[in-house]
C-alpha positions as CSV (number, residue, x, y, z in Angstrom):
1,X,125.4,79.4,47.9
2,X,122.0,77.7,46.5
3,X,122.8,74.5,44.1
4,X,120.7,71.8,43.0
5,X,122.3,68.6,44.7
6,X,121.5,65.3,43.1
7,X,120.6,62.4,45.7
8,X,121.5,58.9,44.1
9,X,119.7,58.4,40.4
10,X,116.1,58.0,39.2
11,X,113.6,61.0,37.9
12,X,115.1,64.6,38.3
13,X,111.7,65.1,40.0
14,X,112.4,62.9,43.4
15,X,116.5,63.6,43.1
16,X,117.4,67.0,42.9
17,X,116.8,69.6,46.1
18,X,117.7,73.1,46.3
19,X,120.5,73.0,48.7
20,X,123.2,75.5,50.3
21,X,126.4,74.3,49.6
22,X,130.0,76.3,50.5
23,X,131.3,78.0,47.2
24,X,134.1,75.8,45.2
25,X,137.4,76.3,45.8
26,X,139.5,78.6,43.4
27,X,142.7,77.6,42.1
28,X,145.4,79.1,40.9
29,X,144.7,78.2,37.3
30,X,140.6,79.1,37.9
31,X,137.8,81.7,37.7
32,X,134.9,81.8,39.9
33,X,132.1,82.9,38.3
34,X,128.3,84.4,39.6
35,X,126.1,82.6,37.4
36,X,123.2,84.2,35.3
37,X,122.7,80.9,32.9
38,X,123.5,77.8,32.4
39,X,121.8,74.8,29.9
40,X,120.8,70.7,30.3
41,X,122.8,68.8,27.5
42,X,122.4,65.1,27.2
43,X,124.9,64.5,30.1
44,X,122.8,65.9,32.4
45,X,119.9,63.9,32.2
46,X,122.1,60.6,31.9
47,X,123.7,61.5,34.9
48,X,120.6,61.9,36.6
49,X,118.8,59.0,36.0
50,X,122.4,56.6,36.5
51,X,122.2,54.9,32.9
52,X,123.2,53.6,31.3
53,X,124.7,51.9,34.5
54,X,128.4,51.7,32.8
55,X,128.6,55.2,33.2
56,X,128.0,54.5,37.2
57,X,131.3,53.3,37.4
58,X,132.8,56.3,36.5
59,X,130.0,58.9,38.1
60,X,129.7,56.7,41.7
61,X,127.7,53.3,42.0
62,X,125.0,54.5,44.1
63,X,124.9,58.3,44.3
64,X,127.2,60.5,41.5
65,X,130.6,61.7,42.8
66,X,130.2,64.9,41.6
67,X,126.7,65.9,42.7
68,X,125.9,69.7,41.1
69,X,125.0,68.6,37.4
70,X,125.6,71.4,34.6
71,X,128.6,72.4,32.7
72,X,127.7,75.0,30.4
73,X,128.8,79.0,32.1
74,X,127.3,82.6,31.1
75,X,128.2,84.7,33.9
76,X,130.1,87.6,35.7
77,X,133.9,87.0,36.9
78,X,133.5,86.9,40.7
79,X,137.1,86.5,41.7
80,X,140.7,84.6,39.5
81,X,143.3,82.9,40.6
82,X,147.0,83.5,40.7
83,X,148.0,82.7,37.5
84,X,145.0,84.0,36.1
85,X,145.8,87.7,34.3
86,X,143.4,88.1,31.1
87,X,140.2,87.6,33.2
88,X,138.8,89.7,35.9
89,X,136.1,90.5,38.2
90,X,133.0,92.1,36.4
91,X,134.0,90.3,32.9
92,X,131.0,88.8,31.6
93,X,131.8,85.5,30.0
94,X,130.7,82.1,28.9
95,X,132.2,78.6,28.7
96,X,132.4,75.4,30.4
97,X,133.5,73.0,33.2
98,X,133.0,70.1,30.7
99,X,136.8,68.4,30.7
100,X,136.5,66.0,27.6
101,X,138.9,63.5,29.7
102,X,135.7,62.9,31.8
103,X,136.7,64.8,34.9
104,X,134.2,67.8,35.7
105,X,134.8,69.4,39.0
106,X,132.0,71.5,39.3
107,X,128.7,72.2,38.1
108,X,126.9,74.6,36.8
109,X,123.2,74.2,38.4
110,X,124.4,76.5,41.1
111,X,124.6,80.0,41.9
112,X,128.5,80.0,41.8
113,X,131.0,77.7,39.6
114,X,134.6,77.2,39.0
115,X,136.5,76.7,35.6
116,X,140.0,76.5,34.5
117,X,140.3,80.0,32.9
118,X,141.1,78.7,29.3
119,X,138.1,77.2,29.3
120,X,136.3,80.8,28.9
121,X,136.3,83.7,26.7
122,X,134.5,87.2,27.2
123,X,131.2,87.1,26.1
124,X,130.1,89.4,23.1
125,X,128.4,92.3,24.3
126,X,125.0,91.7,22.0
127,X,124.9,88.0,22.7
128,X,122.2,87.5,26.0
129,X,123.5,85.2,28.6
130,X,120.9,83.1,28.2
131,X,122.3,82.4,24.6
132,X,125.7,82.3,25.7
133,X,125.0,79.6,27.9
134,X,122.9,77.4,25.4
135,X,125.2,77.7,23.1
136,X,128.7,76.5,24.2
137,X,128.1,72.5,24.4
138,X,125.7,72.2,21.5
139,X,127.2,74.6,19.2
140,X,131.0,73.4,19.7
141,X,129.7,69.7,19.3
142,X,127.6,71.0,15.7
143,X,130.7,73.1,14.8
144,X,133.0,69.7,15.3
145,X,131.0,67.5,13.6
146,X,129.6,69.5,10.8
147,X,132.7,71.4,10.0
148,X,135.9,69.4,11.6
149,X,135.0,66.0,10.7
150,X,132.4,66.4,7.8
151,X,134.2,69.1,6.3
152,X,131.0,70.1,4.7
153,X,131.1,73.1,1.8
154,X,129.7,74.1,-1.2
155,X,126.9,70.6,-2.8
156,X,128.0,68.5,0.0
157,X,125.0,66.3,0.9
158,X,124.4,66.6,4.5
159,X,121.9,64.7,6.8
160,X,120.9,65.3,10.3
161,X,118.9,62.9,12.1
162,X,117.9,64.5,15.3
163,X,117.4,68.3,13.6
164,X,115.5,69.8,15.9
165,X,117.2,69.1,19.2
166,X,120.6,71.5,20.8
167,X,122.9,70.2,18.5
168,X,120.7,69.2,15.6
169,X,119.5,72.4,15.1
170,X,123.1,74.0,15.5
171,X,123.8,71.6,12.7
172,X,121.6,72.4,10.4
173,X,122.4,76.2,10.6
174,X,126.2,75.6,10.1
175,X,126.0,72.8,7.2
176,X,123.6,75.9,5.4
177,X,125.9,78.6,5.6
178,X,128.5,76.6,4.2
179,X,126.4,76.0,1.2
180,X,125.8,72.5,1.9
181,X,122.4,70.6,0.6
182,X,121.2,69.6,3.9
183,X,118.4,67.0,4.8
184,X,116.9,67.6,8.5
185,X,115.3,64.1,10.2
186,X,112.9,64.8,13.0
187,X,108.6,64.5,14.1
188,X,105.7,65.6,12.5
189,X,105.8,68.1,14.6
190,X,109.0,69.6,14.0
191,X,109.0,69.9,10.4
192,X,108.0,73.8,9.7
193,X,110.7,74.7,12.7
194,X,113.4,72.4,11.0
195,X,112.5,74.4,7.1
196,X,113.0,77.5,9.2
197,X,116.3,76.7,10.3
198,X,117.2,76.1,6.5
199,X,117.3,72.6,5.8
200,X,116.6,71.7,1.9
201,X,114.6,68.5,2.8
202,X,112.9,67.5,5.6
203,X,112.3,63.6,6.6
204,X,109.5,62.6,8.7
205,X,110.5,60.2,10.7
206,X,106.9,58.7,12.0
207,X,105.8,58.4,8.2
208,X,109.7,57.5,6.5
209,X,112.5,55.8,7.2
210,X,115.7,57.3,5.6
211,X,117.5,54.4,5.4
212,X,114.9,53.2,3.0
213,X,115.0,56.1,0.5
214,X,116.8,56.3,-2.5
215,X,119.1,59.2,-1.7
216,X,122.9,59.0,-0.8
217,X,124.9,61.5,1.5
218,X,128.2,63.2,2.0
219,X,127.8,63.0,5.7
220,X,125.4,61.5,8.2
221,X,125.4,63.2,11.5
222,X,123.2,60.4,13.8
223,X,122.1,62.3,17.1
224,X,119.7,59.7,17.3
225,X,121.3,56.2,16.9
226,X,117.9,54.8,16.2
227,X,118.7,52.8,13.8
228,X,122.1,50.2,13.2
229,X,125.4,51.8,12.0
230,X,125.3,48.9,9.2
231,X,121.7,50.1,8.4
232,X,122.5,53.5,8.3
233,X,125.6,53.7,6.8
234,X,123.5,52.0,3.3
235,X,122.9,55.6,2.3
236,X,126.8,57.2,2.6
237,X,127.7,58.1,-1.0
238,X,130.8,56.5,-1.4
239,X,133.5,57.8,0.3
240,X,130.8,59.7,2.8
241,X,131.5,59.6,6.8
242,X,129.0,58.4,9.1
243,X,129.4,60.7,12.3
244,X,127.8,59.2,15.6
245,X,126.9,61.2,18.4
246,X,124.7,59.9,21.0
247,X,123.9,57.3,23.8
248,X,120.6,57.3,22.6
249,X,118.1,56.1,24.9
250,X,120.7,55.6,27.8
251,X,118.9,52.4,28.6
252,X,119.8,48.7,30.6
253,X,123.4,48.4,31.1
254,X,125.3,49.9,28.0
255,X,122.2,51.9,26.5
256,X,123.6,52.9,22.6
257,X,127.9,51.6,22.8
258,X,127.2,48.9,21.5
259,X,125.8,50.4,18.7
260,X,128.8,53.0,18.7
261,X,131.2,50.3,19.2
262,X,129.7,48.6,16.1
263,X,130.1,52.0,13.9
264,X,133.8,52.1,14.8
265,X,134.8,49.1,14.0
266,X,133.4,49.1,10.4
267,X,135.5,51.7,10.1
268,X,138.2,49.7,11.4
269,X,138.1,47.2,8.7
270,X,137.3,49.8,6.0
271,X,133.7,49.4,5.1
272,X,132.7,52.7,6.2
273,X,134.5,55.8,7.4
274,X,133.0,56.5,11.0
275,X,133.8,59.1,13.0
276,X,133.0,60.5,16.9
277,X,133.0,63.7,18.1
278,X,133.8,65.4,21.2
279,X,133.1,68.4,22.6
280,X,136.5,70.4,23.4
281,X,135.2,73.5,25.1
282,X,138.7,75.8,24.9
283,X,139.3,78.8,23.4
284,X,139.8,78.7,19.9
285,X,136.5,76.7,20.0
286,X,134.7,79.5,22.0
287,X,136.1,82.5,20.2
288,X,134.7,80.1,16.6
289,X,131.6,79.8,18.4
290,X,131.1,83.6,19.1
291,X,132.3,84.8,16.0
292,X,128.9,82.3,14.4
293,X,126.8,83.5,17.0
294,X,128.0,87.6,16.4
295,X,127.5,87.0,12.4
296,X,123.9,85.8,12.9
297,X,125.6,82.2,11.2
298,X,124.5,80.4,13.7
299,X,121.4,81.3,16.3
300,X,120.6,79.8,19.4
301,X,117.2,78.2,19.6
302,X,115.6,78.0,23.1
303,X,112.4,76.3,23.9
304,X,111.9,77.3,27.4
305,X,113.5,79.0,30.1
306,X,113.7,77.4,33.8
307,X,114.9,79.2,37.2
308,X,117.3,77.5,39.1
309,X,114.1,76.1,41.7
310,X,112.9,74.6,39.0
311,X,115.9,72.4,37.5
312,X,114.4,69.3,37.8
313,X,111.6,70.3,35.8
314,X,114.5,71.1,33.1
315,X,115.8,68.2,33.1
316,X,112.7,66.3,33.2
317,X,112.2,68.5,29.6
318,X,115.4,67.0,28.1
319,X,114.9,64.0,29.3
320,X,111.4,63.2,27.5
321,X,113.5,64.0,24.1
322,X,110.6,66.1,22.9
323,X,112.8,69.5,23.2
324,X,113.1,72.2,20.6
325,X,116.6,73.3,20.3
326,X,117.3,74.0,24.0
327,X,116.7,74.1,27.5
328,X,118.1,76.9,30.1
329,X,118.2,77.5,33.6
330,X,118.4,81.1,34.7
331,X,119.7,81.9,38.2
């Protein structure tokens, strides 16, 4: 089959090559699935580029362990395991390889991929599998964070920092349809796309710092990490929850933990209440995910659409941090 094989780290552009590679192994547990689309989420670029380096110690020193990027699925059962009985060939479905524990098998760049079968549901008939696949790591991280750890509702004071990226703008669609007062952070560029996706407020970041302005929230959700917990956390109402969710620039040796491992422990000693999120791609997620994606609660925003030839220029997208919503590959 045809993958995109990643050769040590640096720019997507002088790593990746369209390769064959021999289709992954199915166990008993396990779907194979053809691929029709998959999408880059921050991962994938990190990965790529091998920072920041802590994360080589896990992915391989010199050249990544695991060397098909993706996890996101939206494709067509090609054969099940054994065990395997509510799946079968010719399902279309979406999901993931992501395994929160940090151990991905295969990717998802590739005409073929493997999954643990409770990691994916049948796709809803009206939903494109182009949106499927954008959908499932963004939109379960959103759904976590805005409605699992926020708990946002009815005159909750959201803000977003980061609104118009994958999981910004899932964000801001959820906190608004559960009635929350949300405030969208994001470029001169972005603000017209942000007040479409419903945000109350809009903050631009090039002419305002938020952590400057007079106005307190219920939750932060920082996809950005631009800026110190300590500073940031000056504008939680009291009793709000800061919510961190990025490695930021993914630069020098620990790129943005510090910064994470900063936010936890005030919350440790009871300043602040800080909390992470992770992305926990099974099936009562997926079926929570489709159900906000068949309602028209949630949509799917895609910027551009890449064939699988042209996955480094993908990633090379997400990686200059200028996306709108998201990026997909189509095989």
């Amino acid at each position: 089959m045809k993958a995109i094989v990643q050769q040590g780290y640096g720019s997507p552009e002088r790593v990746f090559t369209l390769d064959d590679i021999a289709l992954p192994e199915v166990g008993a547990d396990d779907v194979l699935v053809r691929m029709r689309a998959t999408s880059v989420n921050t991962p994938d670029w990190a990965a790529a580029v091998g920072l920041p380096y802590i994360l080589r110690l896990q992915s391989g020193l010199r050249t990544p362990k695991t060397p098909v990027r993706g996890s996101d699925i939206a494709g067509i059962v090609e054969a099940v395991g054994t065990n395997v009985t509510d799946l079968r060939p010719g399902d279309e479905v979406f999901g993931s390889t992501w395994d929160p524990a940090g151990s991905t098998p295969a990717g998802t760049f590739a005409e073929y991929t493997v999954a643990p079968a409770n990691r994916l549901i049948v796709k809803p008939a009206g939903l494109s599998f182009e949106a499927a696949a954008a959908s499932v790591m963004s939109g379960i991280t959103a759904l976590t964070a805005i409605c699992d750890v926020g708990e946002a509702g009815p005159g909750k004071r959201v803000l977003i920092n980061g609104a118009s990226g994958g999981v910004g703008s899932c964000a801001v669609q959820l906190a608004k349809a559960l009635d929350a007062q949300v405030t969208g952070v994001c470029s001169s560029r972005n603000i017209e796309f942000v007040q479409s996706l419903g945000a109350d407020h809009v903050i631009d970041y090039t002419q305002q710092d938020f952590t400057r302005g007079p106005e307190r929230y219920d939750v932060i959700l920082d996809n950005v990490l631009n800026h110190p917990p300590t500073v940031s956390a000056r504008v939680l109402a009291p009793g709000g929850t800061l919510i961190p969710n990025s490695i930021g620039e993914a630069r020098g040796v620990l790129g943005s933990m510090p910064r994470i491992g900063r936010a936890l422990l005030m919350a440790r000693w009871g300043s602040t209440d800080v909390r992470t999120v992770t992305c926990v791609p099974d099936r009562d997620n997926l079926r929570a995910l489709a159900s906000l994606l068949d309602s028209g609660d949630m949509t799917v925003i895609i910027e551009k659409t890449y064939g699988l030839g042209d996955a480094a220029a993908a990633v090379a997208h997400m990686l200059s941090h200028r996306a709108r919503g998201k990026i997909v590959i189509t095989m």
